[in-house]
N, C-alpha and C positions, 0 to 999 in steps of 0.2 A: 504493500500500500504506500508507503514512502517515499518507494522508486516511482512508482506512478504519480504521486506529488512531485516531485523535482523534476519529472518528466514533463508534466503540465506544464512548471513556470518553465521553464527551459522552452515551450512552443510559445510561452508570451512573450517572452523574451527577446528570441530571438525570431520569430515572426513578427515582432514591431510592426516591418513595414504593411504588412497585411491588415493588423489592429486595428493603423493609424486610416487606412481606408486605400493604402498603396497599392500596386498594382504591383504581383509579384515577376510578372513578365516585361516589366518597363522600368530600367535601371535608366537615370539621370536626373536632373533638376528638378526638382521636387518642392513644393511650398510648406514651411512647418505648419502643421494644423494650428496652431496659436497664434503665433505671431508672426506668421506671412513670408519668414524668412530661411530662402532657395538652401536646401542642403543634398545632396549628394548621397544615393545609398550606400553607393564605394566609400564613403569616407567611414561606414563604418561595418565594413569588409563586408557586404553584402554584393557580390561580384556576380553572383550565379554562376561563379566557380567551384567555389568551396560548397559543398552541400554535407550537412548535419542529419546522421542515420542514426535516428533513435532503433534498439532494437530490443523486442519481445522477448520475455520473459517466459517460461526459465532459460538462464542461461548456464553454460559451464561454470566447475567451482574454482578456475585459477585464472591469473590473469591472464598467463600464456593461453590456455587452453580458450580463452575467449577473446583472444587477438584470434587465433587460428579460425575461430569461428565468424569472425568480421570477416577476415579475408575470404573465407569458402564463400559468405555474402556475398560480397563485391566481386568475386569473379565469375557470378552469374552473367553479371553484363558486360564484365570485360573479357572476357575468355580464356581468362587462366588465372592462377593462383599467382603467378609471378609478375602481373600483370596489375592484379588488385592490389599487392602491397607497396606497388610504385606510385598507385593513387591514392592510398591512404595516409591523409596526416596525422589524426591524432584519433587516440580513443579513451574512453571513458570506464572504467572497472570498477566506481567506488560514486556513491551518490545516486550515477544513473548510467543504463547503458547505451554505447552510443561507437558511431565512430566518424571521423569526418574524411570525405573523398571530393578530391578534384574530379568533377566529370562535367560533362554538359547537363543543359537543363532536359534533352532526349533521353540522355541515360538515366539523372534522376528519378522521370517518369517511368520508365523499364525498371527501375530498383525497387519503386514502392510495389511494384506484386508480386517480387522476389517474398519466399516463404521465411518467416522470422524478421522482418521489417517493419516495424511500427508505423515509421513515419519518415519523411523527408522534406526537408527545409532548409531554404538558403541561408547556411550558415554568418552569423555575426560574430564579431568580435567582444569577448568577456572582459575587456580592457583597452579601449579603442588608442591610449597612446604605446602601449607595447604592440598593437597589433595581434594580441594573442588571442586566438579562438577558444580557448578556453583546453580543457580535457590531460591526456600524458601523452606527450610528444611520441611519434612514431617515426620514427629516421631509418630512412634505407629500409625500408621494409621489417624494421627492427622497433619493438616494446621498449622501451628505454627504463632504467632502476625507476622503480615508485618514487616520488618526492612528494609530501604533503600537502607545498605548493601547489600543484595542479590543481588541487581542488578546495583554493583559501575561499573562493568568490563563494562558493557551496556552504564551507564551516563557517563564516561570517554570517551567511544566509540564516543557519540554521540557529545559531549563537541568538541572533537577533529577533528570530523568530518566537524560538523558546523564550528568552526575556517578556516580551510580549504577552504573551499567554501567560506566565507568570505571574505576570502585571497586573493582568486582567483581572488574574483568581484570587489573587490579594483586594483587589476592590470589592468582588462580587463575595469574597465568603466577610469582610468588615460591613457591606451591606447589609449581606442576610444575618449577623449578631443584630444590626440595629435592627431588625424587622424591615426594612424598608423593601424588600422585596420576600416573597415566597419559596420556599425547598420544594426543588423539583423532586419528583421520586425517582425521575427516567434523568441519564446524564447523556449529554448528548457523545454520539457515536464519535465525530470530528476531532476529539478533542486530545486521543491518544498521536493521530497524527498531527497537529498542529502545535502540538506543545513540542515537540521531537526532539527532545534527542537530538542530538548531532550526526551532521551527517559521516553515519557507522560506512567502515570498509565491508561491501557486501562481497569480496569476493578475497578469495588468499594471496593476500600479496607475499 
């Protein structure tokens, strides 16, 4: 259920341009919806280069074994296994699973009915002046050591999240002492994900 929460913000995120009422097949000069002013989806790595492969769940229990599994993905449309790892940037083992691939927007579409594919979206940038797309770097076809790093924007996420809900239930249970509101009998379902935890390493690193 968690993965599926960070999966959702991760489509708001980084589908912005789609949100905001953008058009995902027309990359250039663009009017900010507020204040009128021209910005550029490239400025904030939305190329329709780069495409973001969320992927369905269950996945393999190691990191390794679920790179190997991205790649068998991606070389549905590309035609070999050796072929997919040369298009793959980066992927995701921890938070949420994902991986990201240079292809066209044709091949995109030919990936989303690939089996094990959640979803596909023109990738953005998690830090728009490092240019980082977020996830654990993939070089040369190669999983690179875990680093925490890759996934601070995540634990800051979740950090903040949880504070939040904290926050809340410190108001609402000094309310319900004073009377001012009534004791539910039923708790609401939401509330084991939205308090969360940190975001947990779901897979062996």
């Amino acid at each position: 259920m968690a993965a599926q929460r960070v999966v959702g913000l991760l489509r708001s995120v980084r589908g912005f341009a789609s949100a905001s009422g953008y058009s995902r097949t027309t990359v250039g000069l663009s009017p900010h919806p507020v204040q009128g002013i021209p910005w550029r989806l490239e400025d904030f790595g939305t190329d329709y280069k780069h495409w973001f492969v969320s992927v369905k769940e269950p996945v393999p229990e190691t990191r390794e074994e679920m790179a190997a599994h991205c790649v068998k993905i991606l070389s549905a449309i590309t035609g070999s296994e050796d072929e997919a790892r040369k298009k793959m940037y980066m992927i995701s083992t921890r938070c949420y699973y994902a991986f990201g691939a240079l292809i066209s927007r044709e091949e995109a579409q030919e990936l989303k009915k690939v089996p094990h594919v959640d979803d596909v979206l023109p990738d953005s940038y998690v830090n728009r002046e490092t240019k980082d797309y977020g996830g654990e770097p993939f070089f040369d076809g190669q999983l690179v050591p875990y680093d925490p790093k890759y996934h601070k924007f995540f634990d800051d996420f979740w950090a903040a999240n949880r504070a939040e809900a904290e926050a809340r239930d410190k108001e609402e249970a000094e309310a319900r002492a004073r009377g001012d509101i009534e004791t539910d009998e039923e708790d609401d379902d939401d509330d084991d994900d939205s308090k969360s935890k940190e975001c947990k390493s779901f897979l062996s690193i």
